[in-house]
C-alpha positions in Angstrom: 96.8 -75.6 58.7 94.7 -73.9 61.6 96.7 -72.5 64.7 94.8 -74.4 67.0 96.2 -78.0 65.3 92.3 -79.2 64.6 91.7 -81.6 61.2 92.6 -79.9 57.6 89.2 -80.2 56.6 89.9 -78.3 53.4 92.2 -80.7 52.4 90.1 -83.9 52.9 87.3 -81.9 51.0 89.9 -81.0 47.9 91.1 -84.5 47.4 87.7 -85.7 47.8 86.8 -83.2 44.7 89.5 -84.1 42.7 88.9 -87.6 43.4 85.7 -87.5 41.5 87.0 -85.6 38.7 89.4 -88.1 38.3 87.1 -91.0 38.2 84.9 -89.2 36.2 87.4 -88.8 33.4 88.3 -92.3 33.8 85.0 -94.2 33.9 82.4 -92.8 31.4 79.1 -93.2 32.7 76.4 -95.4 31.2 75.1 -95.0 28.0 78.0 -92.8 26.6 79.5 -93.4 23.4 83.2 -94.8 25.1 81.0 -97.3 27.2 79.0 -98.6 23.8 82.7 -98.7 22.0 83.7 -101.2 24.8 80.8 -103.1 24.4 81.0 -103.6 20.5 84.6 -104.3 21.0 83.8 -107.2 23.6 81.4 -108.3 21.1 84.2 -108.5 18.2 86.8 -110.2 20.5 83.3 -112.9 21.2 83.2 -112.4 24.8 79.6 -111.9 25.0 78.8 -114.7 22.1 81.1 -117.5 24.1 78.7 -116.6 27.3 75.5 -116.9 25.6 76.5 -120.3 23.2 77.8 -122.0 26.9 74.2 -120.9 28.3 71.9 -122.1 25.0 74.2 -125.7 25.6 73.1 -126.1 29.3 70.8 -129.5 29.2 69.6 -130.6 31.9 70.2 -133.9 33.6 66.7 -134.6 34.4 63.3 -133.4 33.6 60.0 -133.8 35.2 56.8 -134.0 33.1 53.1 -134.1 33.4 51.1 -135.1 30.6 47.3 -133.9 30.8 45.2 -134.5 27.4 43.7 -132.1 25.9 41.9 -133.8 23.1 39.3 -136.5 22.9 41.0 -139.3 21.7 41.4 -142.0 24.9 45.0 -143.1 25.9 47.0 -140.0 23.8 48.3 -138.9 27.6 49.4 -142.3 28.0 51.0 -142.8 24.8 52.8 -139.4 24.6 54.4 -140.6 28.7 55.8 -143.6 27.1 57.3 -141.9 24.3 58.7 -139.1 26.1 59.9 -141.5 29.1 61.6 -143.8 26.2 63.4 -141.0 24.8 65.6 -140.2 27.7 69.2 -140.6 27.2 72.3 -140.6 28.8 72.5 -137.0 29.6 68.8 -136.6 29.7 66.4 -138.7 31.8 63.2 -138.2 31.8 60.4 -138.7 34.7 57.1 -138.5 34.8 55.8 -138.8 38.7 52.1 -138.4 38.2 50.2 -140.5 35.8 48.9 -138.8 33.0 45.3 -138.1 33.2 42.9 -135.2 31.0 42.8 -131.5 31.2 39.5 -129.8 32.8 39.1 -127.7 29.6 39.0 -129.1 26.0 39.2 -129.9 23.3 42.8 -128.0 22.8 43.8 -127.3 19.4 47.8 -126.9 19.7 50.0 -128.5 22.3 51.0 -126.4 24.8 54.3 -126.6 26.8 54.2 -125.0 30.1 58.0 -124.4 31.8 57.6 -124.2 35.2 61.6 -123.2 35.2 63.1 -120.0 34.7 65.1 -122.0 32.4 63.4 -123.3 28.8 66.2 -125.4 28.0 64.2 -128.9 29.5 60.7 -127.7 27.5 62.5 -126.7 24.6 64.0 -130.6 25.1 60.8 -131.6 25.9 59.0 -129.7 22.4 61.9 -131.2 20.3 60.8 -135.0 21.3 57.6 -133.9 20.6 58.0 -132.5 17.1 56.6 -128.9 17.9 58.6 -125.6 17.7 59.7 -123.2 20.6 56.7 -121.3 20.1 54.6 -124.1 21.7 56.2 -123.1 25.0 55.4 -120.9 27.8 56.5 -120.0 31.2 54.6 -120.8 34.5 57.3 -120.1 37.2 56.0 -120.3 40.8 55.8 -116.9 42.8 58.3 -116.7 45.5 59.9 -119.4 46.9 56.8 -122.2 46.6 58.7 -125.2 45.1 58.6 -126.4 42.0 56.8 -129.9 41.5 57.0 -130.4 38.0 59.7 -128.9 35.3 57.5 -129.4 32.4 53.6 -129.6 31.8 51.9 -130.7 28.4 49.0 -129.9 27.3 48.1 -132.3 24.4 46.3 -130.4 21.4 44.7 -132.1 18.5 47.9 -131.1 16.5 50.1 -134.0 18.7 47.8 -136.9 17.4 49.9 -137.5 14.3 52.9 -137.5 15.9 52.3 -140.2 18.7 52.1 -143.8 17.1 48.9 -145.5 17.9 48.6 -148.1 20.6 50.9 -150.6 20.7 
């Protein structure tokens, strides 16, 4: 210690040092081979697969659509809202707050479902009602913090028609 009694800055400056030698023994840093052992091992025990089967199972409890026809056959917008709004259930209702009206552009070959949610899980819902595959859907998510209207948007393709019973 100094003669003068002023602050053992050595000392604060040693345990400092061996501090981080310490911690640096202890926690490997990223992308080291302990730190990829832990992860498999977290993997075995089904850590990470619990997470991501409790995320695939989230449905939601309600999903907004819009229904724009892309083809040229009248009333197909029309039909496909009534089937979609008769297949909510109990943990899945189904709205459709605009009526469904025609695209600017067509005629669309495929259906196209647009997620306006960060989330798939409602368009992936809303593909399954509709017979089409996870590939049919694509993300639209709002920039910023402009909200969100819609969950869902469809754009009818000429691939839809045999999948929507005729007029009633």
């Amino acid at each position: 210690m100094p003669a003068g009694g002023g602050f053992p800055w050595r000392w604060v400056i040693a345990g400092l040092a061996i501090a981080v030698i310490v911690m640096t023994v202890l926690i490997p840093p990223p992308g080291t081979e302990q730190e990829l052992e832990s992860t498999a091992e977290m993997i075995e025990t089904g850590f990470t697969e619990e997470n991501e089967l409790a995320e695939e199972a989230a449905i939601p409890d309600t999903i907004r659509v819009m229904v724009l026809n892309g083809t040229s056959i009248d009333g197909l917008a029309s039909r496909t809202q009534r089937q979609l709004l008769r297949s909510s259930s109990d943990s899945t209702i189904i709205l459709a707050p605009f009526d469904p009206s025609d695209t600017d552009d067509k005629p669309f070959k495929e259906t196209i479902v647009i997620s306006h949610l960060a989330d798939i899980s409602a368009a992936g819902i809303i593909a399954d009602i509709l017979g089409r595959s996870e590939d049919c859907i694509v993300w639209e998510v709002p920039v910023g913090n402009a909200p969100v209207i819609v969950d869902v948007t469809i754009y009818l393709g000429e691939d839809i028609e045999e999948v929507i019973p005729a007029i009633e």
